[in-house]
N, C-alpha and C positions, 0 to 999 in steps of 0.2 A: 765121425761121419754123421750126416743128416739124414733123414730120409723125411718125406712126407710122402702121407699118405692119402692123396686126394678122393673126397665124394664118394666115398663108401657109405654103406649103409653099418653103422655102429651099432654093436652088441653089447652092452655094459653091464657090471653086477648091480647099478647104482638104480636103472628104469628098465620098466617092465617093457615097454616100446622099443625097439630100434631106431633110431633118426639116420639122416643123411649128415654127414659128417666128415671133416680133415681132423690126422692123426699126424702131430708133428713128434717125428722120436730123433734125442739128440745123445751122445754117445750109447747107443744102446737101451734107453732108458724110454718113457715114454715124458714128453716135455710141456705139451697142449690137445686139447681135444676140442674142437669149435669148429664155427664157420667161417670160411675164409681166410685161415690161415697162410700168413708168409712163409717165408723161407729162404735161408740164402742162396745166392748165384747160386754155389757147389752142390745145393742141395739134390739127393738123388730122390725122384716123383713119381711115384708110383698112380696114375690113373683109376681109381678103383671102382668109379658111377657102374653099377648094377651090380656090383660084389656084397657079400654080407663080409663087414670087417670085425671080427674080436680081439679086443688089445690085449686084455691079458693075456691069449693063447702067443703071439707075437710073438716071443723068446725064441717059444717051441716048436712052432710049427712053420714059420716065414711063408705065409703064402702057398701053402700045400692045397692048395683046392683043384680042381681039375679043370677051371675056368683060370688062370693065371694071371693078373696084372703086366700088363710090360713096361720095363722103366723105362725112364727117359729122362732127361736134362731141362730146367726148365730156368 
């Protein structure tokens, strides 16, 4: 399965800053972090403009925040 993670605000161990940012994850894994990211037809899209998104937490957490993403097909 695909997922991307669209226009989140990115948390990384790498910069002291957060940026706006897509997160493409392809079997489970994390694949790309950038802007503008494709993704296939099948891919499932997570909307995430005004969310703080951390990829490492991803495995553990999927989205637990109290503000939730809703996917959608894109």
């Amino acid at each position: 399965m695909t997922t991307l993670i669209r226009g989140g605000l990115v948390h990384d161990a790498v910069h002291r800053d957060a940026c706006k940012a897509d997160i493409l994850l392809a079997d489970g894994k994390i694949a790309a972090i950038g802007t503008d990211l494709t993704a296939p037809a099948d891919a499932v899209v997570f909307d995430a403009d005004g969310l703080d998104v951390f990829p490492g937490f991803w495995a553990r957490t999927r989205m637990s925040s109290s503000r939730t993403a809703a996917p959608s097909r894109s």
